[in-house]
C-alpha positions, -999 to 999 in steps of 0.1 A, spaced: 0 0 0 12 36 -8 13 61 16 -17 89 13 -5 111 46 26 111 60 30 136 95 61 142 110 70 159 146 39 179 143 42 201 169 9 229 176 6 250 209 -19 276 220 6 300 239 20 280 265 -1 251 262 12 223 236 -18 204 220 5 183 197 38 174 208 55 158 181 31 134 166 46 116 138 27 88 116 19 75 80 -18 66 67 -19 44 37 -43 36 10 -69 18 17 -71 17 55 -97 28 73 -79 41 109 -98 55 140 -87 84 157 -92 75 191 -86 99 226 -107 123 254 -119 153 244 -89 179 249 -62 156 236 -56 171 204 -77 151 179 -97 181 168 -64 203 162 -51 174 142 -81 173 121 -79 209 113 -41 209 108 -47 178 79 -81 196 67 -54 229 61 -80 248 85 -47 256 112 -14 264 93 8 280 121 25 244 128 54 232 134 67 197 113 55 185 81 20 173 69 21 160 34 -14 146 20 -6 129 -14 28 141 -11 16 176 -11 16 198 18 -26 208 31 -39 237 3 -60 237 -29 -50 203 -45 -51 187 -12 -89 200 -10 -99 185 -42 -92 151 -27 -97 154 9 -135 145 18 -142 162 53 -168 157 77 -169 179 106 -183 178 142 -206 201 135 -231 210 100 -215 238 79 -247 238 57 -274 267 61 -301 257 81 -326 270 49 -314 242 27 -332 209 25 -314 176 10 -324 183 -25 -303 218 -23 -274 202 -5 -271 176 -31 -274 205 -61 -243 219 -40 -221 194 -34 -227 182 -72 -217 221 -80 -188 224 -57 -174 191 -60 -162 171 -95 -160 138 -82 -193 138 -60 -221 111 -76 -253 133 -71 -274 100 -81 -258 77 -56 -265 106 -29 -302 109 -41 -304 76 -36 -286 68 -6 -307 100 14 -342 78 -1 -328 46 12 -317 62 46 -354 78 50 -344 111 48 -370 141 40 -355 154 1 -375 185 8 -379 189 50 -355 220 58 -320 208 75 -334 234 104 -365 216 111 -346 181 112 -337 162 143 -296 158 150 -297 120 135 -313 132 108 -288 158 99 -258 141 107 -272 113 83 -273 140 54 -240 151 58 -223 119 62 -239 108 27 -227 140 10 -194 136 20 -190 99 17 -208 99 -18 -178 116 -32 -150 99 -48 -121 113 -27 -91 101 -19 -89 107 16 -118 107 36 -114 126 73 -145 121 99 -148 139 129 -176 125 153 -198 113 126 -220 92 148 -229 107 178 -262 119 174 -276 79 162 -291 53 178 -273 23 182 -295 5 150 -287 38 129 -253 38 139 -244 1 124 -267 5 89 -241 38 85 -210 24 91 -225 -8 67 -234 21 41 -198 38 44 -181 0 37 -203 -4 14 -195 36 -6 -165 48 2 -135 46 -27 -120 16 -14 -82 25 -26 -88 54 -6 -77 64 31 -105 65 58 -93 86 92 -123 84 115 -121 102 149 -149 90 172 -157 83 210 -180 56 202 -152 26 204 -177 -1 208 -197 7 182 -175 12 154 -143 -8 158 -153 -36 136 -146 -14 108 -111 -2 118 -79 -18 100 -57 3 125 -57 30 154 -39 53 161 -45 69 202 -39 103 213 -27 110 250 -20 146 258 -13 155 225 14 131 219 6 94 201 5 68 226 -6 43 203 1 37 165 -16 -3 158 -27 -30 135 -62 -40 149 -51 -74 143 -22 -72 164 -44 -59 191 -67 -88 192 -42 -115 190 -35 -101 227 -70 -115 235 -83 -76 237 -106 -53 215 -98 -19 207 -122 -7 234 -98 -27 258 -66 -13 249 -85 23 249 -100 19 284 -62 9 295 -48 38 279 -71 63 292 -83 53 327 -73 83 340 -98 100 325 -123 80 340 
């Protein structure tokens, strides 16, 4: 597998206070890795620092051997925390937008994808509960052919049956030669889908691992993750 992002001692501080303290790791085509740690430990900072949101780093971020700007944007899918869609739009002008804004979005799948999901083509995003609108946004962004999808929290307002027909409909849809970094506190939920994870501690990475390798210990991800981060509890 080729490398899609490669990070070296990354190093990002808010005045005195170091977020990320020299992460360094590769991501590689056709992996789908979870981003796992407590709020406050850096994963959000990272996320903006790949997405090209937070520039004033130190160390080198190289997506597709370039570092984050335009040409990283064309082939970076990202989902945020929160919607970044006006609240006037319903489904039917999101997917007109995304097929506007983006070449290698497939405005059909999407259509059909939002049908089979039970979304609303023509409720207001506004008027929709938080499921409902996380389930829209996930679809646009995972109905693109990108090369490097980044998801931030993308299941936290499901239920438990929404949560695994979404993570069946992103195995099923996303690019499969692509890279899949997904940053999420629900562990349980959504490790089956994990080839590797990679654990943040205090903004330095604690843990960089094959899921395999994990559960030939006779533990699951959620194991290792409780381990790591027991203090927090």
């Amino acid at each position: 597998m080729n490398e899609t992002v490669k990070v070296e001692y990354l190093f990002k501080s808010y005045g005195k206070k170091t977020v990320l303290d020299g992460i360094s790791f590769e991501l590689k085509a056709g992996e789908i890795v979870g981003l796992l740690g407590p709020n406050g430990s850096g994963k959000t900072t990272l996320i903006k620092i790949l997405t090209g949101l937070i520039k004033d780093h130190k160390g080198s971020v190289l997506i597709d051997g370039e570092a984050p700007g335009v040409h990283t944007k064309e082939i970076v899918a990202f989902l945020p925390d929160k919607s970044y869609l006006p609240d006037w739009m319903k489904p039917t002008d999101a997917i007109d937008y995304f097929a506007d804004f983006y070449k290698d979005f497939d405005k059909a799948k999407a259509t059909e994808m939002m049908q089979r999901f039970g979304v609303d083509m023509n409720q207001r995003l506004k008027t929709m509960s938080k499921g409902q609108q996380e389930k829209v946004n996930l679809i646009l962004v995972i109905c693109r052919k990108a090369k490097v999808y980044i998801l931030d929290e993308p299941l936290g307002g499901l239920d438990p049956a929404s949560r695994s027909a979404i993570l069946d409909f992103i195995l099923e849809n996303y690019s499969k030669d692509a890279t899949m970094l997904l940053s999420t506190h629900l562990v349980n939920d959504v490790e089956r889908v994990f080839n590797r994870v990679l654990m943040i501690n205090n903004g330095s990475l604690v843990v960089n691992m094959p899921v395999e390798e994990i559960r030939e210990t006779g533990k699951s991800v959620e194991d290792v993750f409780k381990e790591v981060f027991a203090y927090v509890w």
